[in-house]
N, C-alpha and C positions, 0 to 999 in steps of 0.2 A: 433150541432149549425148550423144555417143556414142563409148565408148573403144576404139579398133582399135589390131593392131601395124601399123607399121612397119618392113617389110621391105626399102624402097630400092634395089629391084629385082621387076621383074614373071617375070622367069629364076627359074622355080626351081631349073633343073639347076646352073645359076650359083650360087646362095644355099646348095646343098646340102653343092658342091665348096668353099665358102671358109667352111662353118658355123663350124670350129673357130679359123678365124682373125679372124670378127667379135668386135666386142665386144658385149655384153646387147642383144637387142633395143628399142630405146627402148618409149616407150606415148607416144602423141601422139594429141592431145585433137584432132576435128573436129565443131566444131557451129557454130556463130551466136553473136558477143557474148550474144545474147538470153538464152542456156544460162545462163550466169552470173550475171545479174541475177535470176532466178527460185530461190526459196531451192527447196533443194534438202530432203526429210523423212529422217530415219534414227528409226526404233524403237529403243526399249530394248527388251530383250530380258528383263530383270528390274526387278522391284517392289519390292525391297530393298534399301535402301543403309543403309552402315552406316559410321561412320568414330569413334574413339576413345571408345568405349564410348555413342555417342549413333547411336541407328537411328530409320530412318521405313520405314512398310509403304504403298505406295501403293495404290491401287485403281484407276487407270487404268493404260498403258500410257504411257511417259514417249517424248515426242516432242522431239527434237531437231530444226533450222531450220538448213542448210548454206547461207551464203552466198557460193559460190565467189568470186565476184568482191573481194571486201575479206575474204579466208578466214576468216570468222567464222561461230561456232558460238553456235544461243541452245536453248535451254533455252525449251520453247513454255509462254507462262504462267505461266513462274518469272523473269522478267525476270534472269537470270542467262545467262552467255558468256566466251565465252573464244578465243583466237586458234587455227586449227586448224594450221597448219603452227607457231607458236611455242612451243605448248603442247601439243606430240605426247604428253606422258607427264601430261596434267593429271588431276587426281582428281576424278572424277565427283561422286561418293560424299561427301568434303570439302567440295565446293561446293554442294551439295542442302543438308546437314545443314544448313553454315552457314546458307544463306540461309533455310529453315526455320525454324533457332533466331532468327533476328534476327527475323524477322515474327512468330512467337509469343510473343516479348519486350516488341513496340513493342506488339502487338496487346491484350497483358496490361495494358500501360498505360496505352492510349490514345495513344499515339506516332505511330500510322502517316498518314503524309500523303495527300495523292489517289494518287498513283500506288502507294505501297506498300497502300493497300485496296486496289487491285485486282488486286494481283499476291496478296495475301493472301488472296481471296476463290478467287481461280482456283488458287492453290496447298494449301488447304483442301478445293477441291473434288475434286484429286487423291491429298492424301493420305487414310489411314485413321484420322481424327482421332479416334475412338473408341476406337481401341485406344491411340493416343499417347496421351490424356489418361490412360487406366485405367493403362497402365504406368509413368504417373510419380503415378500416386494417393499420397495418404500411408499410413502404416499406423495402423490403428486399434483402442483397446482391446474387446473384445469378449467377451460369457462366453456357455456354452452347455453343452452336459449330452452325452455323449457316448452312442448311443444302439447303435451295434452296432458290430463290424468284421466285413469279407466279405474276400474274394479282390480287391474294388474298389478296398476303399479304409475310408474309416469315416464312419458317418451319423450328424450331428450334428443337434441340434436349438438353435436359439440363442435367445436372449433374447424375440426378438419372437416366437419362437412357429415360426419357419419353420423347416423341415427341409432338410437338404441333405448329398448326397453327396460328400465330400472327395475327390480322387484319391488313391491311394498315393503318387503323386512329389508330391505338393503336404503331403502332413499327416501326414509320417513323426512328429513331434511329439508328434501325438496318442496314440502307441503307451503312453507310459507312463501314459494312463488306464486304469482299471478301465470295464466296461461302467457306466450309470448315472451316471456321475462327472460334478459340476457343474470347470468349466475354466472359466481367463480364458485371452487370449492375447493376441497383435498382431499381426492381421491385413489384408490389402492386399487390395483386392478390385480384380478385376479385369474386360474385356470381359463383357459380357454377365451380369454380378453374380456372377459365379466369383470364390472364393476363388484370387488368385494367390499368396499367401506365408501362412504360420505359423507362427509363432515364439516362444518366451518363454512356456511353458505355465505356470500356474500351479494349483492347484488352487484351487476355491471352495466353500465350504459351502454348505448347502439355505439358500435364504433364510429361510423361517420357523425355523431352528437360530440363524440369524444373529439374529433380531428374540427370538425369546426368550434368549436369550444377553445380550444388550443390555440385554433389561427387568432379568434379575435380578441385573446390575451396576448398575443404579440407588441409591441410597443410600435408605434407609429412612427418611421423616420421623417424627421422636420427639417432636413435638408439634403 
């Protein structure tokens, strides 16, 4: 399909003399029915959609499916649409989330029918399901000994033995430890086993303080 003006006249000295007395040049469509029937592709341009405090981060390139002919708009792979001349001010962004949250709902439960596995499957493969899941991780108790602070951040060492650098914007928390200090806390962990949240410091004693503290609240047998 190909969009040209129309100017309704080949004079241009003509077209020049009466410019200010036309009205707006129209735009009139010359191609073949054939234009029409053949879905037409638009790019998104962003991988982020976000709509009342629920976001998804894609990893592909989102592809929309223009079908002039019956003016409808698909969403390639997300079995999702909407009318393009009826719904000129539709929300992208509202409609991804939803149809996302309803597929990882049905998906959670074992809900999804044939057609919704496969839109599930192909909309899984475009989002960054690894980060989605880490960002709605739960948070969890966790103790650990706090081993230094730098200009980074502060390097902890946790329970299992592993050490790990905190960021400064992630482990402001940490600051009311002393270097050495056994800590509990509630922690979310996130992408890639990064600590995403810290919260609710507590302090914790040396364990072997803790087992001998125990022993000698025991009661004393007297016979």
């Amino acid at each position: 399909m190909i969009l040209t003006q129309h100017n309704g006249s080949d004079d241009l000295s003509t077209c020049a003399l009466h410019e200010s007395e036309r009205p707006p040049i129209p735009i009139v469509a010359h191609g073949s029915p054939l234009d029409f029937d053949e879905a037409f592709e638009l790019k998104y341009d962003r991988r982020f959609f976000c709509y009342a405090d629920q976001h998804i981060h894609l990893e592909k390139d989102l592809i929309g499916e223009a079908f002039l002919n019956v003016g409808v708009m698909r969403i390639k792979g997300w079995g999702v649409q909407f009318h393009l001349y009826d719904d000129a001010n539709v929300n992208i962004d509202r409609l991804l989330v939803r149809k996302f949250l309803d597929l990882y709902g049905k998906a959670e439960n074992g809900r999804l029918d044939d057609t919704e596995k496969e839109e599930w499957m192909s909309v899984v493969s475009q989002v960054d399901y690894q980060r989605f899941c880490a960002e709605r991780s739960p948070e969890l108790y966790m103790e650990g000994k706090l081993l230094a602070r730098d200009d980074h951040g502060w390097l902890v060492r946790w329970h299992d033995g592993t050490e790990q650098q905190i960021d400064e914007s992630i482990g402001r928390a940490l600051d009311i430890l002393d270097p050495e200090q056994r800590f509990g806390a509630m922690v979310r962990i996130g992408k890639g086993n990064t600590v995403a949240s810290l919260r609710s410091i507590s302090f914790v004693a040396e364990p072997e303080l803790t087992s001998e503290n125990l022993w000698q609240s025991w009661p004393i047998a007297t016979s």
